[in-house]
LUMLUMDREN-2810 file (N, C-alpha, C; in Angstrom, 1 decimal):
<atoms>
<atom><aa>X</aa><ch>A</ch><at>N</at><xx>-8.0</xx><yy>-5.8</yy><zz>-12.2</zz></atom>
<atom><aa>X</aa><ch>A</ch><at>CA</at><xx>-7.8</xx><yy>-5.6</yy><zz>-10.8</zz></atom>
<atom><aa>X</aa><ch>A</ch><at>C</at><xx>-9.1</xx><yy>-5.5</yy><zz>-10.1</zz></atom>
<atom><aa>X</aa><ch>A</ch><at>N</at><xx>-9.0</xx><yy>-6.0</yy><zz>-8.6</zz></atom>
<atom><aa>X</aa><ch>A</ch><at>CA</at><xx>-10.1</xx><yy>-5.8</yy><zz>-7.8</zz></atom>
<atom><aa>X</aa><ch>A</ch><at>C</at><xx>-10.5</xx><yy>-4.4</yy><zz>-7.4</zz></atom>
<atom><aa>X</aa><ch>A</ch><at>N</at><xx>-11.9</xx><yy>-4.1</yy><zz>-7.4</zz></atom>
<atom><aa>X</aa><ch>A</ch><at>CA</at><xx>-12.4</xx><yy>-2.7</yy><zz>-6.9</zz></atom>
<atom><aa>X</aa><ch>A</ch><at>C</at><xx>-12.1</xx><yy>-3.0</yy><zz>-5.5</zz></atom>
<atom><aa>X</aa><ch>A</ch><at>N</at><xx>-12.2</xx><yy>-1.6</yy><zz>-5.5</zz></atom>
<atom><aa>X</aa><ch>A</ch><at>CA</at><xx>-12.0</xx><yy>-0.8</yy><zz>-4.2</zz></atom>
<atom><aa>X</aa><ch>A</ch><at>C</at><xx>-12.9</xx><yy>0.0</yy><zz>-3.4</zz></atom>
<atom><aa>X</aa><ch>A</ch><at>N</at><xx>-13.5</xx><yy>0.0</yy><zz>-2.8</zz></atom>
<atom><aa>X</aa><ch>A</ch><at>CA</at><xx>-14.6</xx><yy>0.9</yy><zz>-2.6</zz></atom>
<atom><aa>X</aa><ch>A</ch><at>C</at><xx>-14.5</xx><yy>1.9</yy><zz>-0.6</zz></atom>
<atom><aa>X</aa><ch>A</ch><at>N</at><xx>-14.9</xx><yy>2.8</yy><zz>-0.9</zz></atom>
<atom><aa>X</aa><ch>A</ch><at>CA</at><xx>-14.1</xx><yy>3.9</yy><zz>0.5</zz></atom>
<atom><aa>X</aa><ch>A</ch><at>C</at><xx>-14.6</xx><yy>2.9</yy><zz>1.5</zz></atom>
<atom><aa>X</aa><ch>A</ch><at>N</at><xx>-15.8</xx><yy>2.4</yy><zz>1.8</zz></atom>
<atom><aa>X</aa><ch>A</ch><at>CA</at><xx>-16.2</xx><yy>1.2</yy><zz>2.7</zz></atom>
<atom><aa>X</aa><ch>A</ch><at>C</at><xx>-15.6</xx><yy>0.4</yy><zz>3.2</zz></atom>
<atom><aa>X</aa><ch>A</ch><at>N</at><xx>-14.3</xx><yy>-0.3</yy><zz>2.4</zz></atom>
<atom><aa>X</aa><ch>A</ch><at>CA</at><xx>-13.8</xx><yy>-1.3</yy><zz>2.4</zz></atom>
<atom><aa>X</aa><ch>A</ch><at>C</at><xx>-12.6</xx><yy>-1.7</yy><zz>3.3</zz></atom>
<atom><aa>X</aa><ch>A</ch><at>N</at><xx>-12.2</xx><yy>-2.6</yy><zz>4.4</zz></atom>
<atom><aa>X</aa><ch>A</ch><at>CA</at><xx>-11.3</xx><yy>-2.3</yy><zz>5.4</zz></atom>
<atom><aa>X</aa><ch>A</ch><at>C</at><xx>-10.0</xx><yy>-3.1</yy><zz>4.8</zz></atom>
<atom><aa>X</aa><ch>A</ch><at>N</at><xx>-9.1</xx><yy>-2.6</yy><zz>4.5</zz></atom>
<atom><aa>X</aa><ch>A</ch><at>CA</at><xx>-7.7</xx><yy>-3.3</yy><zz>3.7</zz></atom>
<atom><aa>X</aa><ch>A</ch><at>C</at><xx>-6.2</xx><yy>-3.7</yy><zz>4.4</zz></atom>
<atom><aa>X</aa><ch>A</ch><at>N</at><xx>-6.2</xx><yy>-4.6</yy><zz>4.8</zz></atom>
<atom><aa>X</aa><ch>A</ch><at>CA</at><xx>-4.6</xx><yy>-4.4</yy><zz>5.4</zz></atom>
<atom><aa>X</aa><ch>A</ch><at>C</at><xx>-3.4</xx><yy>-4.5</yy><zz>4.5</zz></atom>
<atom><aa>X</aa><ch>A</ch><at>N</at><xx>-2.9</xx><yy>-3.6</yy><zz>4.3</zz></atom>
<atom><aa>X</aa><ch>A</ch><at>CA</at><xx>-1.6</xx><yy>-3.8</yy><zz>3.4</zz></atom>
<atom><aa>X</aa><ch>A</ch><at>C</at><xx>-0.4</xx><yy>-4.0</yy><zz>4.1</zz></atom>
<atom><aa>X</aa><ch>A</ch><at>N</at><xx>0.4</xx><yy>-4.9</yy><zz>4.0</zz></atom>
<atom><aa>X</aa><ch>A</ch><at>CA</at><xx>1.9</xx><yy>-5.0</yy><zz>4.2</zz></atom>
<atom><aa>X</aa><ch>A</ch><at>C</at><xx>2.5</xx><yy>-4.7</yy><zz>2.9</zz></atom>
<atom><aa>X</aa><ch>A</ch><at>N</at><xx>3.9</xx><yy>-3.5</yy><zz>3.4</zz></atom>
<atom><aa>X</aa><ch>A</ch><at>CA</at><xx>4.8</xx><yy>-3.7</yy><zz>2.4</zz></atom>
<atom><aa>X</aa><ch>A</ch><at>C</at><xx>6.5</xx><yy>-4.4</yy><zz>2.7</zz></atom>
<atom><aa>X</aa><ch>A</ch><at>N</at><xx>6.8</xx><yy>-4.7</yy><zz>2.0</zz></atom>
<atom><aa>X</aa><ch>A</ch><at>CA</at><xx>8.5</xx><yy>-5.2</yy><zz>1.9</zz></atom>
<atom><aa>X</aa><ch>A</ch><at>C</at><xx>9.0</xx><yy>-4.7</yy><zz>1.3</zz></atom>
<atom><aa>X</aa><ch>A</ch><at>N</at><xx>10.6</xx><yy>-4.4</yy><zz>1.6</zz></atom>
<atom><aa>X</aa><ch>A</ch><at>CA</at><xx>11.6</xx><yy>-4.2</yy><zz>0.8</zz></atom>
<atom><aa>X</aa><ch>A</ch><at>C</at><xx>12.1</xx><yy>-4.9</yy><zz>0.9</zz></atom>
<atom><aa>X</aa><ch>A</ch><at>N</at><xx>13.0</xx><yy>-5.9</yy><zz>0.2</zz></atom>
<atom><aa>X</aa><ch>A</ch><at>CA</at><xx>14.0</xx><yy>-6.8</yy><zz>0.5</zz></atom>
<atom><aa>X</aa><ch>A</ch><at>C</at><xx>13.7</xx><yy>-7.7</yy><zz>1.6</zz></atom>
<atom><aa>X</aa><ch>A</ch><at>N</at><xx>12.6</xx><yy>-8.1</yy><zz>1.1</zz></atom>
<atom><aa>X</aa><ch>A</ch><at>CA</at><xx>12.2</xx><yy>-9.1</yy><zz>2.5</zz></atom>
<atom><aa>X</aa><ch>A</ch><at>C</at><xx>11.7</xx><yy>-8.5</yy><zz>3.6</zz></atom>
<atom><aa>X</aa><ch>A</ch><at>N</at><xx>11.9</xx><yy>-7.4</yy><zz>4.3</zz></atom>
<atom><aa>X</aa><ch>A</ch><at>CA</at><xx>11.6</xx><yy>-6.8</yy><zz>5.3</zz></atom>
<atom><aa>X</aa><ch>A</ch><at>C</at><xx>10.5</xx><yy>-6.0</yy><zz>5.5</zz></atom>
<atom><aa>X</aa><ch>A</ch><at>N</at><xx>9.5</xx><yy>-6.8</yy><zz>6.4</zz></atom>
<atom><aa>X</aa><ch>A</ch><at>CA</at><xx>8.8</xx><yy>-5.9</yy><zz>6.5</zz></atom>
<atom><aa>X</aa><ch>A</ch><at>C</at><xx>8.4</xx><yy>-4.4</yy><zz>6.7</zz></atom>
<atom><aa>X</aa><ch>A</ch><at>N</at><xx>8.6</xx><yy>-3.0</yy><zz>6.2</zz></atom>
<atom><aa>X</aa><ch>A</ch><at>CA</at><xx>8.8</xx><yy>-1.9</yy><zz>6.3</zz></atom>
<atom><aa>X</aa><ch>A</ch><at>C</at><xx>7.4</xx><yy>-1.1</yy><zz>6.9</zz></atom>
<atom><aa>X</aa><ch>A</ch><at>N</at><xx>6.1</xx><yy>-1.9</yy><zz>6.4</zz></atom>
<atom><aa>X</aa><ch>A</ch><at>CA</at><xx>4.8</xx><yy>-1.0</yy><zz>7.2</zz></atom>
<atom><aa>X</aa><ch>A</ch><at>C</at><xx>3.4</xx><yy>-2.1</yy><zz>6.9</zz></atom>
<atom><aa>X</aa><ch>A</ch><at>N</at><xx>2.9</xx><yy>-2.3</yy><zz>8.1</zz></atom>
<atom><aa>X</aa><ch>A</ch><at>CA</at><xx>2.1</xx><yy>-3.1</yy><zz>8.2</zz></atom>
<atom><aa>X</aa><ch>A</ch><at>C</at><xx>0.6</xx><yy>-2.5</yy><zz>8.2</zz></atom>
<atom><aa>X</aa><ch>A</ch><at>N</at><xx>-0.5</xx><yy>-2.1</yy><zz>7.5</zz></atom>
<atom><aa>X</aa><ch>A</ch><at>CA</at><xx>-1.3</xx><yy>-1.1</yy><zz>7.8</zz></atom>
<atom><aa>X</aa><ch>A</ch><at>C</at><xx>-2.8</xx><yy>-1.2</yy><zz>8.0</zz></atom>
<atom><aa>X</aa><ch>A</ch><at>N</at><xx>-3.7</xx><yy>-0.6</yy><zz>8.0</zz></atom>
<atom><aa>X</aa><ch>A</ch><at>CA</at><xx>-5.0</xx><yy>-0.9</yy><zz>8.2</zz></atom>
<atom><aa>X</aa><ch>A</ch><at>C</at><xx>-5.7</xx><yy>0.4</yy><zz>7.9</zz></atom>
<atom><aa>X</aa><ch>A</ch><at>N</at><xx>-6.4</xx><yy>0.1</yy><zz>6.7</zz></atom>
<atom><aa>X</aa><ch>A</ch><at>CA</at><xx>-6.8</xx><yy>1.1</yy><zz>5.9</zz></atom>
<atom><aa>X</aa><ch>A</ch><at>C</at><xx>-8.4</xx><yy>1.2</yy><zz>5.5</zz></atom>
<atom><aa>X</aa><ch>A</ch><at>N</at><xx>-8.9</xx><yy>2.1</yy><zz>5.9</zz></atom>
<atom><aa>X</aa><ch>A</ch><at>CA</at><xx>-9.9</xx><yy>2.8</yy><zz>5.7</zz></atom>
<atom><aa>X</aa><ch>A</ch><at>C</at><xx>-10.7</xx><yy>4.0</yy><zz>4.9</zz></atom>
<atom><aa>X</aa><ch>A</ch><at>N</at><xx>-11.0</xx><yy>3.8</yy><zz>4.2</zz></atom>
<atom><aa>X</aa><ch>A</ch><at>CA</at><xx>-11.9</xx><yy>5.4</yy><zz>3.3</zz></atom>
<atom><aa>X</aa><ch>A</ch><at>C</at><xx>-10.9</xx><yy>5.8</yy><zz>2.2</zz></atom>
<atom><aa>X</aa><ch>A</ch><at>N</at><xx>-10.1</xx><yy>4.6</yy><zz>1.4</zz></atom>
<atom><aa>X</aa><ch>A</ch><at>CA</at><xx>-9.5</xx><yy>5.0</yy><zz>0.3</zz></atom>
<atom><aa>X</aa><ch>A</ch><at>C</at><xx>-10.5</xx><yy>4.1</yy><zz>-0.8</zz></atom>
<atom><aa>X</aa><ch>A</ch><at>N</at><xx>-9.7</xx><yy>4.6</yy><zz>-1.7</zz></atom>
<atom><aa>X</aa><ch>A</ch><at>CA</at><xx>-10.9</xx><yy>4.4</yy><zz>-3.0</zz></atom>
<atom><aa>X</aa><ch>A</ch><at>C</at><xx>-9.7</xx><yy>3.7</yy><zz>-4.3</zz></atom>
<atom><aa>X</aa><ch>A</ch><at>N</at><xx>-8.5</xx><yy>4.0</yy><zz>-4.2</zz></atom>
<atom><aa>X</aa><ch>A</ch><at>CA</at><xx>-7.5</xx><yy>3.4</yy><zz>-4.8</zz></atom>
<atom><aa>X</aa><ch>A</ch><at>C</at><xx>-6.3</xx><yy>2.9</yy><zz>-4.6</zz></atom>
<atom><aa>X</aa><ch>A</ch><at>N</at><xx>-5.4</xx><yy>2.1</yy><zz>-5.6</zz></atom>
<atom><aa>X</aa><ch>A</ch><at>CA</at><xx>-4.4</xx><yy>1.9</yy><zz>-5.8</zz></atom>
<atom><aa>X</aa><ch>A</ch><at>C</at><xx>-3.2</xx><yy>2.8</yy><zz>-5.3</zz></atom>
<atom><aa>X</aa><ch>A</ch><at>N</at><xx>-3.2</xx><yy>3.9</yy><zz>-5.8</zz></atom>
<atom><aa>X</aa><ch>A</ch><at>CA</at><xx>-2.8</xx><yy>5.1</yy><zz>-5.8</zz></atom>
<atom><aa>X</aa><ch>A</ch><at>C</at><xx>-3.2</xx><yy>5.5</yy><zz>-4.3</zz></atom>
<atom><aa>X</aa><ch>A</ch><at>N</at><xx>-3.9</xx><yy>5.3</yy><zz>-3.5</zz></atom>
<atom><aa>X</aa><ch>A</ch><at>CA</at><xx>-4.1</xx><yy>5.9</yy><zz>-2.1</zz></atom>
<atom><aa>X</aa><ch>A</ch><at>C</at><xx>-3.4</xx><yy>4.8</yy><zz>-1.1</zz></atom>
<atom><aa>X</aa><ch>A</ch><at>N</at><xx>-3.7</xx><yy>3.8</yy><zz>-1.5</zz></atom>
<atom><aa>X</aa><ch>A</ch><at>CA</at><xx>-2.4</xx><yy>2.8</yy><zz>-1.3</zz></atom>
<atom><aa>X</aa><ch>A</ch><at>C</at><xx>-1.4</xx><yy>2.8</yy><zz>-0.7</zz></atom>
<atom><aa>X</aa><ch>A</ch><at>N</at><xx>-0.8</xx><yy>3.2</yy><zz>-1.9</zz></atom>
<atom><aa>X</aa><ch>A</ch><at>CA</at><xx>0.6</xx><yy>3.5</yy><zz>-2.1</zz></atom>
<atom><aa>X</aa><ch>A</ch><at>C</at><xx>1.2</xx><yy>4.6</yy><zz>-1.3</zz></atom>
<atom><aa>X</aa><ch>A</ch><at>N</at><xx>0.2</xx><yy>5.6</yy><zz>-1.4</zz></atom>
<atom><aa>X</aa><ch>A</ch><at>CA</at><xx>0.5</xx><yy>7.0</yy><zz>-0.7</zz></atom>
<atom><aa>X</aa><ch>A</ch><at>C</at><xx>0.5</xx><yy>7.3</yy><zz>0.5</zz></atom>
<atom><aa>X</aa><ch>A</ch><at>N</at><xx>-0.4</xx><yy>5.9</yy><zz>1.5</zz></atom>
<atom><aa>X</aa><ch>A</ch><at>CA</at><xx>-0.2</xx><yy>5.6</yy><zz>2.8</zz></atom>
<atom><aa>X</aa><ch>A</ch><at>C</at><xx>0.8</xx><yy>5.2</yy><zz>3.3</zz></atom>
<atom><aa>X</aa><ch>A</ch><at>N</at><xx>1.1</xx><yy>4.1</yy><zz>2.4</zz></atom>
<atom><aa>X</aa><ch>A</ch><at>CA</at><xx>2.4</xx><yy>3.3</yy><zz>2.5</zz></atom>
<atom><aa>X</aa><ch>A</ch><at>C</at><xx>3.7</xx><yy>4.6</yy><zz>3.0</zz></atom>
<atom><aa>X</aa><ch>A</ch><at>N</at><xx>3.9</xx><yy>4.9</yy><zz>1.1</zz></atom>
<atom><aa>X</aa><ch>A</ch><at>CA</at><xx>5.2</xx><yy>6.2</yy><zz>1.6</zz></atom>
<atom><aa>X</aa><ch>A</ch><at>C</at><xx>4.8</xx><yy>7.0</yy><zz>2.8</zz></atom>
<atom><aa>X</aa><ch>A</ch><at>N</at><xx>3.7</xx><yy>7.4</yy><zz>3.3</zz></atom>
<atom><aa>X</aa><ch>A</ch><at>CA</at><xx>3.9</xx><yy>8.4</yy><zz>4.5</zz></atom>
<atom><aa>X</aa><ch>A</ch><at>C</at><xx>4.7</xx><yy>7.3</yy><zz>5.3</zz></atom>
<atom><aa>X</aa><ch>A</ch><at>N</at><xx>3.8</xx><yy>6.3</yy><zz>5.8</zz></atom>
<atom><aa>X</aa><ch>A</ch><at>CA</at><xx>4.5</xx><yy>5.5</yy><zz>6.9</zz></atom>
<atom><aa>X</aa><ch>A</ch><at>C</at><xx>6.1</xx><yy>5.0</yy><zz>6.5</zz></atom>
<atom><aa>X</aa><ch>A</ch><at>N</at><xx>6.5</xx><yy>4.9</yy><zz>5.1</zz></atom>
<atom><aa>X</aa><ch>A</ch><at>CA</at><xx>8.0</xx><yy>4.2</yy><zz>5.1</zz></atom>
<atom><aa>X</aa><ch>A</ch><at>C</at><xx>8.9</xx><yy>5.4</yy><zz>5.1</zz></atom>
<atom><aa>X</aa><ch>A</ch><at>N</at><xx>8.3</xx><yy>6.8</yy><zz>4.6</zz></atom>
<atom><aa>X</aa><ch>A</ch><at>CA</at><xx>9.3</xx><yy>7.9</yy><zz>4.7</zz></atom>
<atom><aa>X</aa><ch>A</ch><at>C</at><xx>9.9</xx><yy>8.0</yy><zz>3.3</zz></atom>
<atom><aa>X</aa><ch>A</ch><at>N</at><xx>11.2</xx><yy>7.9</yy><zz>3.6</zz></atom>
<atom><aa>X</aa><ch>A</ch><at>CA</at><xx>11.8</xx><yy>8.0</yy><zz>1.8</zz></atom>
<atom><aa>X</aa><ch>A</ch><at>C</at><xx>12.7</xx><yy>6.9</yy><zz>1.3</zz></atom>
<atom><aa>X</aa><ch>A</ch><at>N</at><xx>12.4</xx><yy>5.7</yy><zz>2.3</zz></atom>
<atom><aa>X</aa><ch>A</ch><at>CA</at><xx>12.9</xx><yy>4.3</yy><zz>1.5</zz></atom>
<atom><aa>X</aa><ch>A</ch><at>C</at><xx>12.3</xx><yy>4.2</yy><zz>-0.1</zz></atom>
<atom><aa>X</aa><ch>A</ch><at>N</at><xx>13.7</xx><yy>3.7</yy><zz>-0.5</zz></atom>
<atom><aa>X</aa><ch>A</ch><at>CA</at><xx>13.3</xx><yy>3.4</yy><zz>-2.0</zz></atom>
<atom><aa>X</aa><ch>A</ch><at>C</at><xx>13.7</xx><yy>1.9</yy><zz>-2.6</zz></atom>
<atom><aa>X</aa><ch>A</ch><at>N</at><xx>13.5</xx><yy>1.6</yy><zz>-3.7</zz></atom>
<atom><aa>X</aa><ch>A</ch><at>CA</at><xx>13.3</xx><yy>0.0</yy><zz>-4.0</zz></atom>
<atom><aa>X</aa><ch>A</ch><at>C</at><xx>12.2</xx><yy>-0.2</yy><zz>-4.4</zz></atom>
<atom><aa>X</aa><ch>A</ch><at>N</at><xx>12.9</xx><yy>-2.0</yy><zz>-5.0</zz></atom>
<atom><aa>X</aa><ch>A</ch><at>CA</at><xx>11.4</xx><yy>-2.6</yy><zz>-5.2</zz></atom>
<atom><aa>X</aa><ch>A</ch><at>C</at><xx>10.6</xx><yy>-2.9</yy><zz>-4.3</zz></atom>
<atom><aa>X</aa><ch>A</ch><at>N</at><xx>9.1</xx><yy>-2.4</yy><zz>-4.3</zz></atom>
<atom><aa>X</aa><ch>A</ch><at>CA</at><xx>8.3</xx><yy>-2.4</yy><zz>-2.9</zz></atom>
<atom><aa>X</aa><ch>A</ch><at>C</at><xx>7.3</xx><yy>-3.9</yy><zz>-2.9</zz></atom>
<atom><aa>X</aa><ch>A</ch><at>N</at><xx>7.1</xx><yy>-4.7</yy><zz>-2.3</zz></atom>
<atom><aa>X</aa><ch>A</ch><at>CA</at><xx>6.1</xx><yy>-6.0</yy><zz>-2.6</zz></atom>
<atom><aa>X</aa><ch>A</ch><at>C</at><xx>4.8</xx><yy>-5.2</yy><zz>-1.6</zz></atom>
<atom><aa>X</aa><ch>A</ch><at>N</at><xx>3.9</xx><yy>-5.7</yy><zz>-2.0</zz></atom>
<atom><aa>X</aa><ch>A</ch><at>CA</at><xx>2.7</xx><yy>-4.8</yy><zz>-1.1</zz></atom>
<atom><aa>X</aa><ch>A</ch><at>C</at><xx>1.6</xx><yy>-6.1</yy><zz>-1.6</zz></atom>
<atom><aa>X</aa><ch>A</ch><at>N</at><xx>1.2</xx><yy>-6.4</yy><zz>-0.2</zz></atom>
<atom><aa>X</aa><ch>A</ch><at>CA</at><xx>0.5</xx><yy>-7.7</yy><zz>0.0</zz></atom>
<atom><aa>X</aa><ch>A</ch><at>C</at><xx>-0.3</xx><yy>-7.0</yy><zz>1.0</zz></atom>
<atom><aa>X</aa><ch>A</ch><at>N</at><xx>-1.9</xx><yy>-7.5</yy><zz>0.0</zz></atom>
<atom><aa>X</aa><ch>A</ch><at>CA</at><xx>-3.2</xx><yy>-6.5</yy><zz>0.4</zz></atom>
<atom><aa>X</aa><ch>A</ch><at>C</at><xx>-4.3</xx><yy>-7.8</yy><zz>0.4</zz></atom>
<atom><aa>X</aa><ch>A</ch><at>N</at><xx>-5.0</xx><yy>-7.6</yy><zz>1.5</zz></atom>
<atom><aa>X</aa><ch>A</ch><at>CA</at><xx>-5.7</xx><yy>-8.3</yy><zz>1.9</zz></atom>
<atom><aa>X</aa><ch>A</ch><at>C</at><xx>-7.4</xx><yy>-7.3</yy><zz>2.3</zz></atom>
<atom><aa>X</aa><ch>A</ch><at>N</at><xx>-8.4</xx><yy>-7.6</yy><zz>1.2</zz></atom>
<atom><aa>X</aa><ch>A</ch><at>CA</at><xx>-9.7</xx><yy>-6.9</yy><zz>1.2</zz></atom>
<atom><aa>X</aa><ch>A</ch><at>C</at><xx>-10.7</xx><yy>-7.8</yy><zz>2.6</zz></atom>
<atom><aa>X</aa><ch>A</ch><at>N</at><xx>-10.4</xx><yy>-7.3</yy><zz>3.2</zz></atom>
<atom><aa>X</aa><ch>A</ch><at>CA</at><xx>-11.2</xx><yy>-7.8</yy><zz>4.5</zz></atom>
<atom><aa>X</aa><ch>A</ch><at>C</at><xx>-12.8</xx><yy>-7.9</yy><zz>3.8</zz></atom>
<atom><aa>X</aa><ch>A</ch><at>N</at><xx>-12.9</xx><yy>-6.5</yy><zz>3.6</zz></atom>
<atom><aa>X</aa><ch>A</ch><at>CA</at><xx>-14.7</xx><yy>-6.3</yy><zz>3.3</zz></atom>
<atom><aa>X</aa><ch>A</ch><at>C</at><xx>-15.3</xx><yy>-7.4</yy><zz>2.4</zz></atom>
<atom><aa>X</aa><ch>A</ch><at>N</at><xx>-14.4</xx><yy>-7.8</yy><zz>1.2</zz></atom>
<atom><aa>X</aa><ch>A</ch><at>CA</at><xx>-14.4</xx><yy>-7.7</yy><zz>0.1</zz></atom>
<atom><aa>X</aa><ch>A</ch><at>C</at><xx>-14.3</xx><yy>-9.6</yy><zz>-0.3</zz></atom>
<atom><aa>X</aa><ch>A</ch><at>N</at><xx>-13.3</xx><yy>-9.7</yy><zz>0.7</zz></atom>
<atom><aa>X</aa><ch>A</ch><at>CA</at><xx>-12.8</xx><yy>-11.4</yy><zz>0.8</zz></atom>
<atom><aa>X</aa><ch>A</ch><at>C</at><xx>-11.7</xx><yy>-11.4</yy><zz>-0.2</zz></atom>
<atom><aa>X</aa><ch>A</ch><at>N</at><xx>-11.0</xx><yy>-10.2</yy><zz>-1.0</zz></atom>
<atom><aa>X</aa><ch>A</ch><at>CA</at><xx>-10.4</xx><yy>-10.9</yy><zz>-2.1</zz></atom>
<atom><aa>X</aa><ch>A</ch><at>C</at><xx>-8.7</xx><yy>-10.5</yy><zz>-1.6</zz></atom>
<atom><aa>X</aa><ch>A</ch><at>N</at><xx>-7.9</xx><yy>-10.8</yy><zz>-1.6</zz></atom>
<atom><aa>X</aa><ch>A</ch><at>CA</at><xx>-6.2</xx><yy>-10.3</yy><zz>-1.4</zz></atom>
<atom><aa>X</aa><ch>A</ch><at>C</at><xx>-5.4</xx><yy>-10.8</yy><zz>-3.1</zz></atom>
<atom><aa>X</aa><ch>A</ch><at>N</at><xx>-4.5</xx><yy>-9.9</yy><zz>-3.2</zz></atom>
<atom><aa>X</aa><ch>A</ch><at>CA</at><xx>-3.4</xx><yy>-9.9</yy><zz>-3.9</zz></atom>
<atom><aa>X</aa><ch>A</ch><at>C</at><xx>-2.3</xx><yy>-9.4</yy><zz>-3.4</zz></atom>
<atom><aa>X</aa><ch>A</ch><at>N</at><xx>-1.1</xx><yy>-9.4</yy><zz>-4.3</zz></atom>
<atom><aa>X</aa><ch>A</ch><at>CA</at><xx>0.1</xx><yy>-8.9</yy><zz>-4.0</zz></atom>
<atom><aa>X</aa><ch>A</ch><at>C</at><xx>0.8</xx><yy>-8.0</yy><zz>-5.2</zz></atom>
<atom><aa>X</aa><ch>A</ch><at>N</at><xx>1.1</xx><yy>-6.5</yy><zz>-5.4</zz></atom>
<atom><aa>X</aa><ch>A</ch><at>CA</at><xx>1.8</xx><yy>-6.3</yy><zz>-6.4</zz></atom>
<atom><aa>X</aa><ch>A</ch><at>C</at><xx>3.3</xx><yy>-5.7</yy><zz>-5.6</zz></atom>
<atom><aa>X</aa><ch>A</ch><at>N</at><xx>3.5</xx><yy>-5.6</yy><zz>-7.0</zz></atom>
<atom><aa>X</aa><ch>A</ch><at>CA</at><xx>5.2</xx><yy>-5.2</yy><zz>-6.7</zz></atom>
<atom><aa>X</aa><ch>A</ch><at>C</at><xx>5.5</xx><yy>-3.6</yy><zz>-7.5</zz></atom>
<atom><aa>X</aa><ch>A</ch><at>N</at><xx>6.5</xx><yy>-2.7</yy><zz>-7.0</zz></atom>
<atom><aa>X</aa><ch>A</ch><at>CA</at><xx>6.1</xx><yy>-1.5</yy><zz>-7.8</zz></atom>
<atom><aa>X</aa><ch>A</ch><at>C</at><xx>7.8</xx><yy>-0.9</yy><zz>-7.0</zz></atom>
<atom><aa>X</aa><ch>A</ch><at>N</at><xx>8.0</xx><yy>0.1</yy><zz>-7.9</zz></atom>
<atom><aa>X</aa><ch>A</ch><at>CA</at><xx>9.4</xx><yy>0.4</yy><zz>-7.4</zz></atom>
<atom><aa>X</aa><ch>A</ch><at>C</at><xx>9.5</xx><yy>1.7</yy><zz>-7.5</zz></atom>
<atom><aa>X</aa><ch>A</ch><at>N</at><xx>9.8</xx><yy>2.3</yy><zz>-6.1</zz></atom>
<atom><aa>X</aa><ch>A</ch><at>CA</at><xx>9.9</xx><yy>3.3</yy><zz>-4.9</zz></atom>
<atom><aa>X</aa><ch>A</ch><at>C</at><xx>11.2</xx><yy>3.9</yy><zz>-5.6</zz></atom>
<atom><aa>X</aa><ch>A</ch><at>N</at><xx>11.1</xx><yy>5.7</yy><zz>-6.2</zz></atom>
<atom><aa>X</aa><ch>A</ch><at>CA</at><xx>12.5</xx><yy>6.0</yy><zz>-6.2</zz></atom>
<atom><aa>X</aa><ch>A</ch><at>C</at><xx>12.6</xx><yy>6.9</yy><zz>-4.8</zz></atom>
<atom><aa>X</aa><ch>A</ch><at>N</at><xx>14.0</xx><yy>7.6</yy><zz>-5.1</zz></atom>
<atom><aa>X</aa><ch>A</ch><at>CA</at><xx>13.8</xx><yy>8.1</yy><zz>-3.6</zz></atom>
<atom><aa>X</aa><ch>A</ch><at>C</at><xx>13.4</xx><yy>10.0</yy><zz>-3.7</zz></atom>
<atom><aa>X</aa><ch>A</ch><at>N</at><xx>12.8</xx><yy>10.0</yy><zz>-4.9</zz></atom>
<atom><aa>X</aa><ch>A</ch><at>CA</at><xx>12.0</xx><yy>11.2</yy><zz>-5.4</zz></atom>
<atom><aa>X</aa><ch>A</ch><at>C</at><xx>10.9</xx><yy>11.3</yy><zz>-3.6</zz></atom>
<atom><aa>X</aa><ch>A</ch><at>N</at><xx>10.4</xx><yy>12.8</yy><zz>-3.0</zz></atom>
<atom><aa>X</aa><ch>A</ch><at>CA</at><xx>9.7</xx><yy>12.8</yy><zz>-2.3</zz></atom>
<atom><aa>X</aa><ch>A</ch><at>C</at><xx>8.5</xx><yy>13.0</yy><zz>-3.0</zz></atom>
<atom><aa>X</aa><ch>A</ch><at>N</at><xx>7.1</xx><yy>12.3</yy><zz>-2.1</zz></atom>
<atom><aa>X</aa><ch>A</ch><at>CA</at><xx>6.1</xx><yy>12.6</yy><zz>-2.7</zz></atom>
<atom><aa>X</aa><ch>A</ch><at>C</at><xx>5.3</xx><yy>14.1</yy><zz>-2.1</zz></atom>
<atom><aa>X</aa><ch>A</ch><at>N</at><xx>4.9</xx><yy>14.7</yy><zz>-3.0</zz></atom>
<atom><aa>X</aa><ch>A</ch><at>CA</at><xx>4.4</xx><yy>16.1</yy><zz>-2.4</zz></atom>
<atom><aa>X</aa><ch>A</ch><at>C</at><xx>2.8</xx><yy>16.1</yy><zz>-1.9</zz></atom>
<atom><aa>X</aa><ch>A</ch><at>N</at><xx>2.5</xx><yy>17.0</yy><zz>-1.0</zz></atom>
<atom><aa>X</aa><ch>A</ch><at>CA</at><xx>1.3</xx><yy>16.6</yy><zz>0.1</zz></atom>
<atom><aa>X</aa><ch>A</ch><at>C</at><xx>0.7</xx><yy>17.7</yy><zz>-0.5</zz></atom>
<atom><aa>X</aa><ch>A</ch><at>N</at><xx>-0.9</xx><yy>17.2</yy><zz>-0.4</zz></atom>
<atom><aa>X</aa><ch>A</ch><at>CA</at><xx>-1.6</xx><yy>18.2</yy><zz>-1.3</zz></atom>
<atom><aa>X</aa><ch>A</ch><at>C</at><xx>-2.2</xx><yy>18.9</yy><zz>-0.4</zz></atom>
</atoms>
């Protein structure tokens, strides 16, 4: 997988079923997992398989993974 670094400016889109659900622009994360965690704030408690298409501005590199959303809430630290 490509690094991530807090510097780095990332736009993620996710889908559910085709549908775009949260288009974003991300700054001062460091992971995968922070990712994801922006995403669920912005989609709420939609669940499914999620497509998340990331694009590393800083970096030049984009991929796309897929990962599946139950409707469990995530807890805020």
């Amino acid at each position: 997988m490509e690094k991530i670094s807090i510097n780095d400016i990332i736009f993620a889109t996710a889908k559910i079923q085709g549908r775009v659900t949260a288009s974003l622009r991300l700054s001062g994360i460091m992971s995968m997992a922070d990712i994801i965690r922006e995403i669920k704030k912005e989609i709420g408690s939609a669940s499914g398989l999620l497509t998340i298409s990331l694009r590393n501005m800083t970096q030049g590199w984009s991929r796309q993974k897929s990962v599946y959303l139950s409707a469990i809430p995530i807890r805020s630290n």
